[in-house]
Wavefront OBJ file of the C-alpha trace (Angstrom):
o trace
v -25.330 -4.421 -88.294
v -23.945 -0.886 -88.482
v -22.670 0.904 -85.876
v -24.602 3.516 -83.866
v -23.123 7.125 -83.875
v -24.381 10.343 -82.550
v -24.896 13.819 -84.322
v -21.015 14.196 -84.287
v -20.400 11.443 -86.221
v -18.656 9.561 -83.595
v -19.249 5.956 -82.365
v -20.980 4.817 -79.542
v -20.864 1.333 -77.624
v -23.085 -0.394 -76.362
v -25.478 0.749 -74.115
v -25.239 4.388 -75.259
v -27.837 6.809 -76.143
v -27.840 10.100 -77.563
v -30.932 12.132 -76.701
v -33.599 14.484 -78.226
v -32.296 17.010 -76.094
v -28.859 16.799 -76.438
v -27.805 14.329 -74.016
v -26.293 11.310 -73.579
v -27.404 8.388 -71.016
v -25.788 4.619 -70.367
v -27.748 1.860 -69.851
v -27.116 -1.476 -68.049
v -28.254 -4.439 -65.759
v -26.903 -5.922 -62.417
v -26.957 -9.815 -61.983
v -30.747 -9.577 -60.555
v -31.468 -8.340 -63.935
v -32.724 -4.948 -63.310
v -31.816 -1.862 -65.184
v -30.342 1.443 -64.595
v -29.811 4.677 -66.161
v -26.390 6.888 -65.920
v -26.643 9.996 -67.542
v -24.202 13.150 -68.845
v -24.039 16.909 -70.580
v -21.518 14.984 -73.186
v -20.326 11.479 -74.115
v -16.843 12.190 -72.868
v -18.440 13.380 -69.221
v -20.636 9.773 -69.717
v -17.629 7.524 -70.718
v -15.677 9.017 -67.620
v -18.835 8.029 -65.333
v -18.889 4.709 -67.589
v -15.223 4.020 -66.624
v -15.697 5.300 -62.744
v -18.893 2.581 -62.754
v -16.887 -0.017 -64.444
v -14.115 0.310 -61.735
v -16.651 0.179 -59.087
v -18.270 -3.023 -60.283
v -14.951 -4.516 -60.362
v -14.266 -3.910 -56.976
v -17.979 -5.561 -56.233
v -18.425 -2.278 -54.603
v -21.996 -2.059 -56.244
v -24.455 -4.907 -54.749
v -28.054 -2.957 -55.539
v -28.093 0.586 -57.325
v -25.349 3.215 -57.363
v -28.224 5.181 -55.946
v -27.716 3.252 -52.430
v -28.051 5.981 -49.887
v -26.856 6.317 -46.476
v -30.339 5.641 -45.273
v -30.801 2.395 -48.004
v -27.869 1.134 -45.864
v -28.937 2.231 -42.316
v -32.348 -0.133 -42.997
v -30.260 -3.187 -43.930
v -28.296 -2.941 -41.107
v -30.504 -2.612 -38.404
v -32.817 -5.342 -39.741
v -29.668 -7.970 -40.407
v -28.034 -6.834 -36.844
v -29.921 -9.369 -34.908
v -27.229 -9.656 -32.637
v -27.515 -6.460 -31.417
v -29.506 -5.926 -27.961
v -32.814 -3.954 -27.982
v -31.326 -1.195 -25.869
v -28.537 -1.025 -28.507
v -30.449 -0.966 -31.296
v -33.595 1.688 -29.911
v -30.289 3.800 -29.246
v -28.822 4.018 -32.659
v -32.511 4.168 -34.131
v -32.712 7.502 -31.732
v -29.021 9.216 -32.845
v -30.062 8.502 -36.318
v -33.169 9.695 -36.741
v -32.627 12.510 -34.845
v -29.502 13.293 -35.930
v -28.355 11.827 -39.180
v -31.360 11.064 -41.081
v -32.101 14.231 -42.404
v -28.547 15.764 -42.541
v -26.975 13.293 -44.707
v -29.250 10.060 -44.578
v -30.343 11.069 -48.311
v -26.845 10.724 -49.684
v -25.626 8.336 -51.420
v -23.451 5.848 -49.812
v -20.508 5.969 -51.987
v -20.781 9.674 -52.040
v -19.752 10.258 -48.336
v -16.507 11.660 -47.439
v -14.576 12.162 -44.962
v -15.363 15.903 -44.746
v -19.223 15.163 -45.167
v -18.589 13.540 -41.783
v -16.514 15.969 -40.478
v -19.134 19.238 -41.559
v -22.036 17.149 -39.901
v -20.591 16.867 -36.194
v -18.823 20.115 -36.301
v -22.387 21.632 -37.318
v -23.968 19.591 -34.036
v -21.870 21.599 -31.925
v -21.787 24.637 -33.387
v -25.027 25.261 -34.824
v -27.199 22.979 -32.762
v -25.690 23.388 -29.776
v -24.963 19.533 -28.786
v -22.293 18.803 -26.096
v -19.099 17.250 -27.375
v -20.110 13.921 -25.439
v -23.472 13.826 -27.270
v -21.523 13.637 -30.625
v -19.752 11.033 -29.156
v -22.433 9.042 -28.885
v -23.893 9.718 -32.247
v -20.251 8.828 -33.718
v -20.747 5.977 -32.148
v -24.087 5.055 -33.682
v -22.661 6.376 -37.165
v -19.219 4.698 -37.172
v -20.402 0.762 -37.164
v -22.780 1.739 -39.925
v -20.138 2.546 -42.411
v -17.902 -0.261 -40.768
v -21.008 -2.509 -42.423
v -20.897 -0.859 -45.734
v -17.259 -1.555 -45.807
v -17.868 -4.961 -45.406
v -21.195 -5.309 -47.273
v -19.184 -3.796 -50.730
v -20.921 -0.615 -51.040
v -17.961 1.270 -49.900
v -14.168 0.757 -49.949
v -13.357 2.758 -46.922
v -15.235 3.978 -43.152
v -15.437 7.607 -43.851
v -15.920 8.223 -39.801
v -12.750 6.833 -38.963
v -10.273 9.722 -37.178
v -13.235 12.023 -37.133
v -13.468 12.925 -33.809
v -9.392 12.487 -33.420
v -9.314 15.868 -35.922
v -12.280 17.388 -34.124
v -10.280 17.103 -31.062
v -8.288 19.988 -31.922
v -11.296 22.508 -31.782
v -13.893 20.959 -29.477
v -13.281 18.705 -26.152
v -14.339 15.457 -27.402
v -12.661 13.786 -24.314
v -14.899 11.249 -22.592
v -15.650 12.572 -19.563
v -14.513 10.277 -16.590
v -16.663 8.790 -14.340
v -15.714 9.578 -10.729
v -15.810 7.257 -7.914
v -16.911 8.728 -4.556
v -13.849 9.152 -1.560
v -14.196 7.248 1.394
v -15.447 9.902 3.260
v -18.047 10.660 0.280
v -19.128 6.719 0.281
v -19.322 6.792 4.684
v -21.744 10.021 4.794
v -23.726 8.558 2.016
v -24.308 5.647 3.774
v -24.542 6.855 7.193
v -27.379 9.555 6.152
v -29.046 6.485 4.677
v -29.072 4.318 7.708
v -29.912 6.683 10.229
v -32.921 8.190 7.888
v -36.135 7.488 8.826
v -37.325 7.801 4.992
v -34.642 6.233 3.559
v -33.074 3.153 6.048
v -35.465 0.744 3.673
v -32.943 1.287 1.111
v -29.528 0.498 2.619
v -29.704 -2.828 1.574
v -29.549 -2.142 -2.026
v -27.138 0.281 -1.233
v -24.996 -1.703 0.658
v -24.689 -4.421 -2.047
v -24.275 -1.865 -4.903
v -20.946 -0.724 -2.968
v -19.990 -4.083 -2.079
v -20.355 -5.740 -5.210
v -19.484 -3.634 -8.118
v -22.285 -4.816 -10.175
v -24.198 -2.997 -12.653
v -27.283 -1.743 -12.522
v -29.369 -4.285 -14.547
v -27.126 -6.799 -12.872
v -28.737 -5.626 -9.717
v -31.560 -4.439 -9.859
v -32.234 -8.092 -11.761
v -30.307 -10.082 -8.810
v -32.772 -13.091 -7.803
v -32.939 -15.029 -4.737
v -31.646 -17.917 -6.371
v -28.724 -16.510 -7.384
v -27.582 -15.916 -4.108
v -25.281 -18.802 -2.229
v -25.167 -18.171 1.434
v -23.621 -21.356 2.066
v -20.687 -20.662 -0.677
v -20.729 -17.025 -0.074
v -21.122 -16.103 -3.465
v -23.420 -13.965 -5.987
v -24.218 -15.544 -9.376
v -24.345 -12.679 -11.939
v -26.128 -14.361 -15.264
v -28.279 -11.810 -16.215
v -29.516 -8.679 -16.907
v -33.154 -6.522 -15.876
v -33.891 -3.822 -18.856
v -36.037 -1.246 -18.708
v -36.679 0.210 -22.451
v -38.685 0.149 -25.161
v -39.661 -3.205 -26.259
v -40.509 -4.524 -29.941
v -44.026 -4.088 -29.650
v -43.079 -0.247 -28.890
v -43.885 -0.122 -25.569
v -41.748 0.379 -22.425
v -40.989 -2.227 -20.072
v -38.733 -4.970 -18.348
v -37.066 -7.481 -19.788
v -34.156 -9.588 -19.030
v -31.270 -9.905 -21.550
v -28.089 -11.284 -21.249
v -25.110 -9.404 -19.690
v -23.589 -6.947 -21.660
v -20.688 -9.211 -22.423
v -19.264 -12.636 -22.331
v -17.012 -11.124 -19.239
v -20.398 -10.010 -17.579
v -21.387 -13.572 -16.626
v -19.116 -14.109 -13.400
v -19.403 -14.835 -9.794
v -18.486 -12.869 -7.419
v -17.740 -13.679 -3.717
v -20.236 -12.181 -1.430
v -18.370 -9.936 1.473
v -19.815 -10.105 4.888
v -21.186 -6.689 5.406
v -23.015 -7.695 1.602
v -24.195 -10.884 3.296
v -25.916 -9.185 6.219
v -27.228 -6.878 3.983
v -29.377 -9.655 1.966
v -29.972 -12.091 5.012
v -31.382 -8.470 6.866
v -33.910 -7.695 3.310
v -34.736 -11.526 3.650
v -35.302 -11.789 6.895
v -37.798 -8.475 6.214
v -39.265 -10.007 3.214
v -40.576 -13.212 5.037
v -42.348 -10.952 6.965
v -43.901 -8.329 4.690
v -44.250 -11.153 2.128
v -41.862 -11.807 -1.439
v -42.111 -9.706 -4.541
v -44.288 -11.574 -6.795
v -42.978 -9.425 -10.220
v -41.987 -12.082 -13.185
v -40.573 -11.216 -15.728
v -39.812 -13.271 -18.487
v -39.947 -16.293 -16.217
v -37.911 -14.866 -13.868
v -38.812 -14.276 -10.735
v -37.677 -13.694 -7.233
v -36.442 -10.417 -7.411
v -34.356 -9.465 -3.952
v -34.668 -5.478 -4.490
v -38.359 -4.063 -4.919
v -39.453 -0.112 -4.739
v -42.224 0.960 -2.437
v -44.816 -0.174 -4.957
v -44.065 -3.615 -5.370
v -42.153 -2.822 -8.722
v -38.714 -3.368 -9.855
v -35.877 -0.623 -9.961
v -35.179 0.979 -13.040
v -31.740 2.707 -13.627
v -33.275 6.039 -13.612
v -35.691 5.326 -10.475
v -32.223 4.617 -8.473
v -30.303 7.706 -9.869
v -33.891 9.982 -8.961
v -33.191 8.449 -5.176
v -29.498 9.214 -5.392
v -30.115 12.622 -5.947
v -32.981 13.068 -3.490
v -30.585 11.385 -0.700
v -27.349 13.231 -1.880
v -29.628 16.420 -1.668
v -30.816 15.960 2.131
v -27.324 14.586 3.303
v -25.848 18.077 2.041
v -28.390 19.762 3.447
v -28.225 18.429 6.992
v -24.529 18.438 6.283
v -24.193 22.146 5.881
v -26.527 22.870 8.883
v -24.626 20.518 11.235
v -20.888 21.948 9.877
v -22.089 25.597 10.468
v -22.914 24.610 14.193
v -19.522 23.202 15.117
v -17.630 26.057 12.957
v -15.905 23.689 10.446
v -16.118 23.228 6.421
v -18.905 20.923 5.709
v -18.214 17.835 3.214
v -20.527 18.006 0.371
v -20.709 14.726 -1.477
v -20.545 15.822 -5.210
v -23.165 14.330 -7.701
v -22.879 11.110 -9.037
v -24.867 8.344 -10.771
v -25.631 4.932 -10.062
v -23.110 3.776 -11.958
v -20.399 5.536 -9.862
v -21.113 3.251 -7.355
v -19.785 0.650 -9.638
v -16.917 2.547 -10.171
v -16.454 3.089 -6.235
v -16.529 -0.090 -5.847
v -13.491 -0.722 -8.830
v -11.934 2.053 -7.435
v -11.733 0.649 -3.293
v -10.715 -2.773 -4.908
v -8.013 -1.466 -6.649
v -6.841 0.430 -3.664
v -6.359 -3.062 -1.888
v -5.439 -5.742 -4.593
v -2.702 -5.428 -7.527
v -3.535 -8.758 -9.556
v -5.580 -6.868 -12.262
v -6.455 -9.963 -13.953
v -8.595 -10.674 -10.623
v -9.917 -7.188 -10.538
v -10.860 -7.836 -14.010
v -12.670 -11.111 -13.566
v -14.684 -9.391 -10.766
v -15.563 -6.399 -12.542
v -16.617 -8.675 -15.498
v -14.738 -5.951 -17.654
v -14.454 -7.649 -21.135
v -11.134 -5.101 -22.054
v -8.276 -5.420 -19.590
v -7.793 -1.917 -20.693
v -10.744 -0.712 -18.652
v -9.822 -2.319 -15.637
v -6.107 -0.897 -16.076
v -7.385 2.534 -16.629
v -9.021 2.193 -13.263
v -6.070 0.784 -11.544
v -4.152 3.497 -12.702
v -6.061 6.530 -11.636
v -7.117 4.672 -8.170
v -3.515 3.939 -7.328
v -2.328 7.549 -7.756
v -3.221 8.870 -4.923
v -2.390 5.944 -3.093
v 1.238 6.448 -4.733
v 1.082 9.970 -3.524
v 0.885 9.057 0.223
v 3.749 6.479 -0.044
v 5.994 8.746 -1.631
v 4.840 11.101 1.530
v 5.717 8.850 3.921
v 9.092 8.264 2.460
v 9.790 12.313 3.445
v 13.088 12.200 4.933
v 13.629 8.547 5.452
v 15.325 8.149 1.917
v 18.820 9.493 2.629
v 19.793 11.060 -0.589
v 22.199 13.176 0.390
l 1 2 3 4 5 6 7 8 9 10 11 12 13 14 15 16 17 18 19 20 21 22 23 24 25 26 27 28 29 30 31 32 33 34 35 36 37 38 39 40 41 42 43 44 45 46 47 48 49 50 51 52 53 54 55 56 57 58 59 60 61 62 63 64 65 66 67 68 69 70 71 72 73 74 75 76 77 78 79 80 81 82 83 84 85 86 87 88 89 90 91 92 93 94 95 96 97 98 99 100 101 102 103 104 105 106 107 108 109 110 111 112 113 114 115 116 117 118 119 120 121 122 123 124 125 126 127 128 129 130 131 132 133 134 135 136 137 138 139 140 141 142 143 144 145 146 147 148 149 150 151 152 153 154 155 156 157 158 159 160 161 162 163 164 165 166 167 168 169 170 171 172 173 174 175 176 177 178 179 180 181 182 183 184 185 186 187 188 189 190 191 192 193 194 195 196 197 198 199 200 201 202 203 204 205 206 207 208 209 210 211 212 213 214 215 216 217 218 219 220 221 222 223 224 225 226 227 228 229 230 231 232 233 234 235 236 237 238 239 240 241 242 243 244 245 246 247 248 249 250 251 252 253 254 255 256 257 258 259 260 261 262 263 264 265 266 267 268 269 270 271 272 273 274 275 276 277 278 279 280 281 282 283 284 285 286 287 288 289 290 291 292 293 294 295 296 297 298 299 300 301 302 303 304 305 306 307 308 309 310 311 312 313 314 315 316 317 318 319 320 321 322 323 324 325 326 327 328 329 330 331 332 333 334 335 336 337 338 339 340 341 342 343 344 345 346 347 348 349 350 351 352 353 354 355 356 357 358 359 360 361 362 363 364 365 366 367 368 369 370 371 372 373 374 375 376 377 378 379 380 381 382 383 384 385 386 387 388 389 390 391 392 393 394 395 396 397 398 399 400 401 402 403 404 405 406 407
């Protein structure tokens, strides 16, 4: 059979077309059999797209089309990431959709650079307007992504990686810390809350948010039955959700806790203990919540409906209280000629990290702070032992004024 040439006279291999209209296009199958087209102004531009396919196929870096895009991807990973919770996953459907789909979703996957990334969150911030710690969060939507097309073969490298490390130098893409309240913050707080007429009902929950360090959905999920008032302990197994669910529609659910670490038990302090015998000893009079979810049921902490706390229900009554404490606060200081002590804003979960933080104050064995915290990093729990302890540092170093002889 002769060999096929093109209008040049030269040779051309298999797979290699010249066309009508000058020209030239490759042809050839994957293993499922299906074929695709390359194509190129001249056959040395096609034979260097030949070679750069070639190399790719090699390196197994092609598993569908070499028209993969970002979004191709994106749908394979969500729908193979059963792992992932449902608040995790609505999350990164959110970022990316609103963020990434239409900015560089349409690429394709192997096309993606480093600077692609790079362009996209510098153009959040600038042009869109998105705080630093929003990009953050879409970074970390993007980044696992990739980390999958690494691993899946359509990529040889995460494009994300050291992204926000660069953008560092131009924007503040610091995490911002989480403060804990002070002692005198965490007494007024509580205080206002016990001597309110409109909000006393609540010190319970209160009490065992700052005596307990758990999270929210730890919390706000916390059952009868996981309490041991003969052992003094809490049994933290669980978590309460409120999110979107599969069918689309917001709601509770109970999940596991966020990590392997999360499932712990913690010992129940005394002022926690009165706390829950006071709300049980209330409940057996005004009756039990009846709320199941999931099977569960028993739930110690209800709001004045009947209905379980959400995250963002306790952060609304956080404000509301924080709000009338300063208020009465500034009235009372300006009557007995003094600064008043405001008690800045903070979010449920600071009460978690009051609670790290007062722990830390008192014990050094960070393993044990660790276990408590159900912190799956030891780094976490040493970042908090650090930044608790300097102040505490501070006063000792005070106190050594003039009792070190140096000199």
């Amino acid at each position: 059979m002769a060999s096929r040439k093109d209008s040049k006279g030269r040779k051309l291999k298999d797979g290699e077309t010249e066309r009508k209209d000058g020209r030239y296009q490759y042809r050839y199958s994957l293993g499922n059999g299906k074929r695709h087209t390359i194509y190129a102004k001249s056959l040395s531009e096609l034979r260097e797209k030949e070679q750069e396919l070639q190399k790719d196929l090699s390196n197994n870096l092609i598993t569908s089309s070499p028209k993969t895009t970002l979004n191709d991807v994106f749908k394979v990973y969500m729908k193979d990431k059963n792992e992932l919770k449902l608040t995790t996953k609505n999350s990164y459907k959110f970022f990316y959709k609103s963020y990434i789909k239409d900015e560089i979703g349409s690429m394709k996957i192997k096309s993606i650079k480093y600077s692609d990334i790079r362009r996209l969150y510098s153009s959040l911030i600038a042009d869109k307007g998105l705080k630093p710690s929003s990009v953050r969060t879409i970074h970390k939507a993007l980044r696992p992504i990739f980390t999958f097309a690494v691993r899946d073969g359509y990529i040889v490298s995460n494009p994300t990686e050291d992204v926000l490390k660069d953008l560092k130098k131009t924007y503040s893409l610091k995490k911002p810390k989480r403060h804990s309240l002070t002692i005198q913050e965490q007494e007024a707080f509580i205080n206002f809350i016990a001597n309110s007429p409109q909000y006393n009902r609540l010190l319970p929950l209160f009490t065992v948010f700052l005596g307990t360090g758990c999270r929210v959905g730890e919390l706000t999920g916390l059952r009868w039955e996981d309490c041991n008032f003969e052992d003094n302990t809490i049994s933290v197994n669980h978590n309460l959700i409120y999110s979107k669910k599969a069918d689309g529609k917001y709601g509770f659910y109970i999940t596991t806790p966020k990590t392997d670490a999360g499932t712990r038990i913690i010992p129940m302090l005394k002022d926690v203990k009165n706390a829950l015998l006071f709300e049980r000893k209330r409940q057996m009079t005004e009756g039990f919540n009846q709320t199941v979810v999931d099977g569960c049921k028993g739930f110690i902490f209800e709001n004045i409906n009947g209905s379980l706390y959400s995250g963002s229900a306790i952060n609304k009554l956080i404000n509301k209280i924080t709000e009338a404490c300063n208020s009465e606060e500034v009235i009372r200081a300006e009557a007995e000629h003094r600064e008043p002590l405001i008690i800045r804003h903070f979010s449920v979960h600071s009460l978690r990290h009051t609670f790290c933080t007062r722990f830390c104050e008192n014990e050094t064995n960070l393993k044990v702070i660790q276990e408590i915290m159900g912190h799956a990093n030891i780094s976490t729990t040493m970042d908090i032992y650090a930044e608790a302890t300097k102040e505490k540092k501070a006063e000792s170093f005070a106190n050594l004024e003039g009792k070190i002889k140096i000199i």
